[in-house]
BAFI-3210 file (N, C-alpha, C; in Angstrom, 3 decimals, decimal comma, padded with zeros to 6 digits):
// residues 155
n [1|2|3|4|5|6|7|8|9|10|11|12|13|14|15|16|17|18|19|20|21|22|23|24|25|26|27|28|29|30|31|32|33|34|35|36|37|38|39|40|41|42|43|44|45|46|47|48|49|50|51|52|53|54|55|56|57|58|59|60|61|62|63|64|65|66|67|68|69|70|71|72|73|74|75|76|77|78|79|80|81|82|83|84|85|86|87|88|89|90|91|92|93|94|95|96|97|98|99|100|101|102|103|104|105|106|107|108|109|110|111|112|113|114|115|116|117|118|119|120|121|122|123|124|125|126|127|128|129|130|131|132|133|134|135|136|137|138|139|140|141|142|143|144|145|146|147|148|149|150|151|152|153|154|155]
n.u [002,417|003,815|006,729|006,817|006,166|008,415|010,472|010,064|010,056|011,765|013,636|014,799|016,162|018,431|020,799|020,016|021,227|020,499|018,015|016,177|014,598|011,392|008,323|005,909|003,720|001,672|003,848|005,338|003,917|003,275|005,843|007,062|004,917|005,423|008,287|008,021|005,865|006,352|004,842|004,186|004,839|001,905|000,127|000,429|-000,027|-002,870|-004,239|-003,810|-005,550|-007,746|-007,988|-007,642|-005,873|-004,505|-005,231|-007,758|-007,048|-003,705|-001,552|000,047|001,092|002,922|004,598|006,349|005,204|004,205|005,645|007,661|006,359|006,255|008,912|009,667|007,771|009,069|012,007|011,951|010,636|013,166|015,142|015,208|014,372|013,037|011,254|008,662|008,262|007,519|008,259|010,140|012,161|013,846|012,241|012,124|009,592|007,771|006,921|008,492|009,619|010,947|011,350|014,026|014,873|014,636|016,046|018,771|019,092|018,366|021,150|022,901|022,535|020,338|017,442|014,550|013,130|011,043|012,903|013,323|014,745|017,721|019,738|021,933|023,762|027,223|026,047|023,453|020,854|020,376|018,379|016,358|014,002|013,944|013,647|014,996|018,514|019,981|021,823|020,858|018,639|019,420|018,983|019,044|017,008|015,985|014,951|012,816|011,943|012,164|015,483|016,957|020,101|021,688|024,107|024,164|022,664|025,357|027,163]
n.v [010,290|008,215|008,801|011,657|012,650|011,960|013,322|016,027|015,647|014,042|013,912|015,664|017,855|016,807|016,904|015,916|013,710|011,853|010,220|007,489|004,988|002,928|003,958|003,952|001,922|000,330|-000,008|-001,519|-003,818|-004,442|-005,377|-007,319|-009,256|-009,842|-010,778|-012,936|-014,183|-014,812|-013,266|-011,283|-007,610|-006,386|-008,556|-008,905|-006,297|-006,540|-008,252|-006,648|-004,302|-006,084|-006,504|-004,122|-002,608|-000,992|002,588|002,970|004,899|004,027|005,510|007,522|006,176|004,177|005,581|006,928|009,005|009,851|008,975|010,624|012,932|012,528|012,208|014,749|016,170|014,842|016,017|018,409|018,480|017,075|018,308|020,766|021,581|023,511|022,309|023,613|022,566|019,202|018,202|018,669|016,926|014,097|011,019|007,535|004,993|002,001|000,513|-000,682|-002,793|-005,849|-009,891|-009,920|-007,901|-008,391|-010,925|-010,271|-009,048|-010,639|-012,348|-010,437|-010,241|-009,085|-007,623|-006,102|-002,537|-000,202|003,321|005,904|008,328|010,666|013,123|015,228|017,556|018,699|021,611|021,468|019,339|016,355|014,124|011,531|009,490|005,997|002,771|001,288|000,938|002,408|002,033|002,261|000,364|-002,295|-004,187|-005,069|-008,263|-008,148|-005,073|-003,079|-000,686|002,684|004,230|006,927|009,024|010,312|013,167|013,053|015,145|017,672|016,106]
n.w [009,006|011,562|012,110|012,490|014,412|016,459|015,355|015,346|018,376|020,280|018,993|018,258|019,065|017,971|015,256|012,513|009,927|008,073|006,177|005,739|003,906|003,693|002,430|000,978|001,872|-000,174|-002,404|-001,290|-000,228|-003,071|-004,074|-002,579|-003,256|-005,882|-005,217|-003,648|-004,284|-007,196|-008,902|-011,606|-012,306|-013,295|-012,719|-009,746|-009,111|-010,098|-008,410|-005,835|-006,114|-006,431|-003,515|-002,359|-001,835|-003,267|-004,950|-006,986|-009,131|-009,298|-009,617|-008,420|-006,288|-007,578|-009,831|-007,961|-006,869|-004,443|-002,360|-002,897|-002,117|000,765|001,198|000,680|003,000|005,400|004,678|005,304|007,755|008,946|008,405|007,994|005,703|002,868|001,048|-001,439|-003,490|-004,376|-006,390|-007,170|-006,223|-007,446|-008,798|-009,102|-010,323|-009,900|-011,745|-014,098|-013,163|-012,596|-012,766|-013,373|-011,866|-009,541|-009,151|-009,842|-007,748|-005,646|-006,200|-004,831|-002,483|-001,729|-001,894|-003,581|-003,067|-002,473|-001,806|-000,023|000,366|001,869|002,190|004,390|002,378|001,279|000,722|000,392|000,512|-000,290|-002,061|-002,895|-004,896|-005,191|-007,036|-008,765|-010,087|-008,399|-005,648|-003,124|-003,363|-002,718|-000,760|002,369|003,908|006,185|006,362|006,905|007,667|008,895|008,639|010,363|011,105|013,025|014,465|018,278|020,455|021,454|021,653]
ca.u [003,569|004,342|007,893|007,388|006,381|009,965|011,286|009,439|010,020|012,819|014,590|014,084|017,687|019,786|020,977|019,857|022,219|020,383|016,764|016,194|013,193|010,009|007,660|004,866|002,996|001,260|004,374|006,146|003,119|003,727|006,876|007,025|004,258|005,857|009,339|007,838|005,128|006,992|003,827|004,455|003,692|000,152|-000,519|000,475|-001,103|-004,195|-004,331|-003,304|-006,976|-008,930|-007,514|-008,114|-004,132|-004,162|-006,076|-008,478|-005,778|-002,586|-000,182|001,204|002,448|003,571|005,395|007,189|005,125|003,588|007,076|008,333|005,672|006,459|010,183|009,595|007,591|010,364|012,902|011,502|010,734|014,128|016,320|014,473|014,383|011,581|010,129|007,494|007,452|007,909|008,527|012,406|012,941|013,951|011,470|011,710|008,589|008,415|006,194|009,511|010,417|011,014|011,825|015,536|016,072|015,011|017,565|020,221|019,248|019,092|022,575|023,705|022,226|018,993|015,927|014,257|012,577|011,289|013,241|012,951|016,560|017,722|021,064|022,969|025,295|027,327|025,281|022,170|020,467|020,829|017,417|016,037|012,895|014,740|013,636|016,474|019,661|020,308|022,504|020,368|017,595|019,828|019,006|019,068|015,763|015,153|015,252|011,421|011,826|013,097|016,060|017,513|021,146|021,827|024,546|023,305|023,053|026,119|028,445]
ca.v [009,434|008,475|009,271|012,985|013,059|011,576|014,021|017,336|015,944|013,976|013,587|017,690|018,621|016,541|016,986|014,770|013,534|011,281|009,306|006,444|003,959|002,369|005,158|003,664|000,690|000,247|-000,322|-002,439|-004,744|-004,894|-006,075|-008,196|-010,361|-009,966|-011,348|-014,201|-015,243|-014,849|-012,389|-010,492|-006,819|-006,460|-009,624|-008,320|-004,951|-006,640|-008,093|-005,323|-003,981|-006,949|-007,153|-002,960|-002,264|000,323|002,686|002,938|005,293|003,899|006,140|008,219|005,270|003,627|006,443|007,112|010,310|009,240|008,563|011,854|013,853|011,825|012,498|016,464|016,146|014,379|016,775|019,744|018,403|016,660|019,188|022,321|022,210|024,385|021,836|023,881|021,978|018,469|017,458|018,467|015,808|013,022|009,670|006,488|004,324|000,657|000,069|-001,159|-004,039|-007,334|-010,814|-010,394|-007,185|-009,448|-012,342|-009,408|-008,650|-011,974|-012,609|-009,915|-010,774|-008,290|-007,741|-004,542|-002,130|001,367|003,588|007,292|008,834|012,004|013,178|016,583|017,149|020,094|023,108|021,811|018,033|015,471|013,615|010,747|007,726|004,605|001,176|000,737|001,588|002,364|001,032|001,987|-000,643|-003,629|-004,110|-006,813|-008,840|-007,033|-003,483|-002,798|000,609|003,966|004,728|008,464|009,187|011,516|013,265|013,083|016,816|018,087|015,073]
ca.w [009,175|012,742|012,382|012,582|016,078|017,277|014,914|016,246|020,259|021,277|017,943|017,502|019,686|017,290|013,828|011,554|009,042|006,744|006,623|004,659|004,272|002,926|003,058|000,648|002,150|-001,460|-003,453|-000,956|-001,071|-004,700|-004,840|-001,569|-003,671|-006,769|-004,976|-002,755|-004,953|-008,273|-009,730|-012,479|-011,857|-013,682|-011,724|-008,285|-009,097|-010,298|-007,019|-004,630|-006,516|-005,488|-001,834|-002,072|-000,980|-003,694|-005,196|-008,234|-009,652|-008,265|-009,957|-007,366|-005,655|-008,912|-010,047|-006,878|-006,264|-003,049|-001,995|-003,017|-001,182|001,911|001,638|001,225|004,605|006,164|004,561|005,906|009,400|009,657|007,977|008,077|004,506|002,617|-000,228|-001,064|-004,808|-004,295|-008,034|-007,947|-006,049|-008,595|-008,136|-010,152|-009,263|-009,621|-013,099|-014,708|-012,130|-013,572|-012,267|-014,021|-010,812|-008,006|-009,489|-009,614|-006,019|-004,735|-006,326|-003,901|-001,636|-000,986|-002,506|-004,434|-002,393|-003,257|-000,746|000,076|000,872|001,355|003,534|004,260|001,434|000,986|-000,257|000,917|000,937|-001,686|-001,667|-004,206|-004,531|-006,462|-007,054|-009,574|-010,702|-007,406|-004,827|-002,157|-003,311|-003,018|000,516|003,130|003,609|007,228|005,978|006,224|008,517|008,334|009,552|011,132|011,514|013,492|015,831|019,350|020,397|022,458|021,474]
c.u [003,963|005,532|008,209|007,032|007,956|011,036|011,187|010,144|011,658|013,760|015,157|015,540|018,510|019,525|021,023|020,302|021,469|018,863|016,764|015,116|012,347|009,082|006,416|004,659|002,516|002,316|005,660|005,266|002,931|004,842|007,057|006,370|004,621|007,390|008,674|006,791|005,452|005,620|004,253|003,821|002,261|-000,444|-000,866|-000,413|-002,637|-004,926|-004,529|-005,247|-007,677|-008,871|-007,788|-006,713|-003,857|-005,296|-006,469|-007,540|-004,494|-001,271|000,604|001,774|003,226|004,865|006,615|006,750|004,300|004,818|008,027|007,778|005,873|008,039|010,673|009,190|008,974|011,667|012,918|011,063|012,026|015,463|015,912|014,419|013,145|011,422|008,902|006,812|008,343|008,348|010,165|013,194|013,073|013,126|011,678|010,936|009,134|007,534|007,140|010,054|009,722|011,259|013,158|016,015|015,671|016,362|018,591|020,273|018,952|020,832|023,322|023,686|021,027|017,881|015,851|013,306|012,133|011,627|013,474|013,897|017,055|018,803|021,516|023,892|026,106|026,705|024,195|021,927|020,001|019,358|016,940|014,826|013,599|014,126|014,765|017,370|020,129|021,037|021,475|019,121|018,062|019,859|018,959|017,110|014,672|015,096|013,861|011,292|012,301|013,894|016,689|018,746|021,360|023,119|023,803|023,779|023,887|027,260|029,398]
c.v [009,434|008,784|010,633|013,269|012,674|012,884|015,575|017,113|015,751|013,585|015,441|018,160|017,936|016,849|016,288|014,783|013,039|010,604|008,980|005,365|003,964|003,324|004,717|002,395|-000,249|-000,606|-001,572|-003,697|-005,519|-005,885|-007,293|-009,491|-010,459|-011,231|-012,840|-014,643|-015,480|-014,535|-011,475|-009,158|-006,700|-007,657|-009,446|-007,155|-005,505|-007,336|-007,858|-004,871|-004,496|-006,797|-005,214|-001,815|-001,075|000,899|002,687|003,800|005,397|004,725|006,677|006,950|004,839|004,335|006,924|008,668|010,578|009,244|009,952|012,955|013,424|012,473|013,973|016,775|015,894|015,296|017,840|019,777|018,235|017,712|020,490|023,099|022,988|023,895|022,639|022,990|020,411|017,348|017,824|017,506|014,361|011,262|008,928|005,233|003,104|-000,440|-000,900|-002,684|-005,188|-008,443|-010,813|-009,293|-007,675|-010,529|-011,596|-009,187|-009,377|-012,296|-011,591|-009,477|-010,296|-008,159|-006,183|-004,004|-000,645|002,265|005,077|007,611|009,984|012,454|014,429|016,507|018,456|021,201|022,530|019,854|017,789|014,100|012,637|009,520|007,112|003,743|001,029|001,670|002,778|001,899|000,977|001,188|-002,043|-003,681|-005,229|-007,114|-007,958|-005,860|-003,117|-001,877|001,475|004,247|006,229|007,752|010,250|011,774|013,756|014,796|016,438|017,181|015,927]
c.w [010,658|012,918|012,943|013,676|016,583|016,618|015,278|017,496|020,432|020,404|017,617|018,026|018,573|015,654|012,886|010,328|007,801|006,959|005,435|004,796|003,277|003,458|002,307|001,061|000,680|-002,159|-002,489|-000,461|-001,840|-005,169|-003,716|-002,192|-004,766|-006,616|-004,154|-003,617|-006,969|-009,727|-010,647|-012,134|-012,179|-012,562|-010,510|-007,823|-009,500|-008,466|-005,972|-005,043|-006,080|-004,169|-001,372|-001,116|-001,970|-004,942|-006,650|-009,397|-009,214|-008,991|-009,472|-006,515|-006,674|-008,782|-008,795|-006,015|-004,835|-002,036|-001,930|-002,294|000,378|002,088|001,684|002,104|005,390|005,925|005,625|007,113|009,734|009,186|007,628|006,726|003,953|001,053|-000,021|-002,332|-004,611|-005,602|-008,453|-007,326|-007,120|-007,903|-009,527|-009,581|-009,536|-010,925|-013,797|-013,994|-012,601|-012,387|-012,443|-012,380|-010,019|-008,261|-009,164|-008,236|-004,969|-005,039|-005,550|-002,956|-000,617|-002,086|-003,210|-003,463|-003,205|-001,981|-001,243|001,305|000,947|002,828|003,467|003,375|001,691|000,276|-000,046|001,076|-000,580|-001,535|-003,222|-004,006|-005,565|-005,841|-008,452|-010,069|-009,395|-006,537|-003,674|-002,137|-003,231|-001,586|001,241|003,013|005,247|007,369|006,207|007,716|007,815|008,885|009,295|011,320|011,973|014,434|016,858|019,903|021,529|022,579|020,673]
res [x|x|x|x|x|x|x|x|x|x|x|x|x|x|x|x|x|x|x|x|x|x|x|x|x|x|x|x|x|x|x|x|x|x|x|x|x|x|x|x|x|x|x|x|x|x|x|x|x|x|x|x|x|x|x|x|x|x|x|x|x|x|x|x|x|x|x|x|x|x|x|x|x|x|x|x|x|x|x|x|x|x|x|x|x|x|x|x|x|x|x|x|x|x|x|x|x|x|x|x|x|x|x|x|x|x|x|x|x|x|x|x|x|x|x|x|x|x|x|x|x|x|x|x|x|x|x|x|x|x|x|x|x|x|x|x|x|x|x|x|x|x|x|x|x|x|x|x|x|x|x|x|x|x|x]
***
């Protein structure tokens, strides 16, 4: 993940509050052609197969566990957490996604994404993968990074 160099060097003095983002390529693929070409998943995923965007057993992206091993890296660089088992983080992939939760998330005005979240809480860090039933998947249409919050050290 190129992120974790900025987060080792010149991200490494400050205290990072929160990271948030598209961390599987695969499943935002999926739904990108699911939402703009109005594919049903099997369709999109049959697809993604031909065109070779995901693999012969795509379940860990599916599932969100691609997503979840990504965001225990990122934990544990950006918050010095110690995932050593990355299955307590809670993932819900994106098997379930319909045409009815893009409509809900055009009507308010963002799209479905699968996003990999995870912030300082009290008593330790509060971390999650959602594509639904989420707030943080109702996102604008130029969301397709990761973003860091951080305070800047010494402020």
């Amino acid at each position: 993940m190129p992120v974790l160099r900025p987060l080792n060097t010149c991200l490494s003095g400050n205290r990072i509050q929160a990271i948030s983002g598209i961390v599987n390529g695969s499943t935002n693929y999926l739904l990108t052609r699911m939402e703009k070409s109005g594919l049903s998943f099997p369709a999109a995923l049959g697809e993604a197969k031909l065109l070779g965007y995901v693999e012969g057993n795509p379940d860990a992206d599916l599932e969100g566990w691609d997503a979840r091993r990504k965001l225990a890296i990122l934990c544990n660089t950006a918050f010095g957490a110690k995932f050593s088992d990355d299955r307590k983080i809670p993932a819900t992939g994106i098997k379930s996604i319909t045409e009815a939760d893009f409509e809900r998330a055009h009507a308010l005005g963002g799209t479905v994404k699968l996003i990999a979240h995870a912030r300082r809480a009290a008593g330790g860090i509060d971390e999650r993968i959602a594509s639904t039933s989420s707030s943080v998947v109702i996102i604008g249409l130029s969301a397709r990074r990761l973003t860091i919050a951080f305070a800047i050290c010494g402020a």
